[in-house]
N, C-alpha and C positions, 0 to 999 in steps of 0.2 A: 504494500500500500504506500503510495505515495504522500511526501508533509508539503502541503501548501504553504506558504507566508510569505508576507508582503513584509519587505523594509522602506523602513523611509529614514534619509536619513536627516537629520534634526542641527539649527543651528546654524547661524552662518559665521562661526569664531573658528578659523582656519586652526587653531591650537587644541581646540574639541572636536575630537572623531565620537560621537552619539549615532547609533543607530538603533531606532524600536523594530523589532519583528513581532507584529501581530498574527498569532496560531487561530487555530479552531478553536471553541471553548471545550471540543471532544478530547483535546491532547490535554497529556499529563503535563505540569508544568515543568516539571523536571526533565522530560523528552524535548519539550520546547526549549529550553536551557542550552540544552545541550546539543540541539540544533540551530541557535542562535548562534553561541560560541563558534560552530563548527564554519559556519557560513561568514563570520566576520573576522574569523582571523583564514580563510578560505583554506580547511584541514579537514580530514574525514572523521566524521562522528566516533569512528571505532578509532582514529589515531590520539584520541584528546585523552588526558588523566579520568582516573574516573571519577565521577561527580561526588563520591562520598569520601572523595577525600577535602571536599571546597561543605560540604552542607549534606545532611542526612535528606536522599531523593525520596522514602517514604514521607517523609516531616514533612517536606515541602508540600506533597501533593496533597496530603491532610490538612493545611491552612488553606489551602485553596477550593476544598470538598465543599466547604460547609456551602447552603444557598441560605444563608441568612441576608432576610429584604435591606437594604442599606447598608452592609455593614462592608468597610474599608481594609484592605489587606495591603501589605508590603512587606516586601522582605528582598533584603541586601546582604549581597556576600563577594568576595572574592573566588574568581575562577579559572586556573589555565590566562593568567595575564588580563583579567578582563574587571570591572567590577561590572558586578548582576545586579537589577533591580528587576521582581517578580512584581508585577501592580496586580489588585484587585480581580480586574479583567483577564481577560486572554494575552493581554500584554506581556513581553516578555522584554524590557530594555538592555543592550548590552553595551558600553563605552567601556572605552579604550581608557587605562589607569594612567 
């Protein structure tokens, strides 16, 4: 099966490389993570560290389970060179440290 996402990349501060990849809401976040990474620093998903060594990928995908109406989610980590911001949404942001 194929992962669709769109990047856009954000900012026009030529010293800030930002780019958000927006996934499905169907993907695990922690898939998306680590398809983001994979795609911004241009590396194969199976080449990258694995993700539990950056953040526990059950944890993550549990803050992100619940469907409570309004409620705000984030969460930031370091990854493979990158800092991660997981938002709320299906958003997954990854800039360059």
């Amino acid at each position: 099966m194929a992962t669709e996402h769109h990047r856009n990349d954000i900012g026009g501060n030529s010293s800030t490389n930002e780019q958000t990849y927006v996934f499905s809401p169907e993907k695990a976040p922690s898939l998306a993570v680590v398809d983001a990474v994979a795609s911004a620093s241009e590396t194969d998903p199976t080449a990258l560290p694995p993700l539990y060594d950056a953040i526990e990928p059950d944890a993550l995908d549990a803050t992100f389970e619940s469907s409570q109406p309004g409620a705000t989610r984030r969460v930031s980590f370091s990854y493979n060179g990158f800092d991660v911001t997981v938002d709320g949404g299906p958003a997954v942001t990854v800039s360059l440290e």
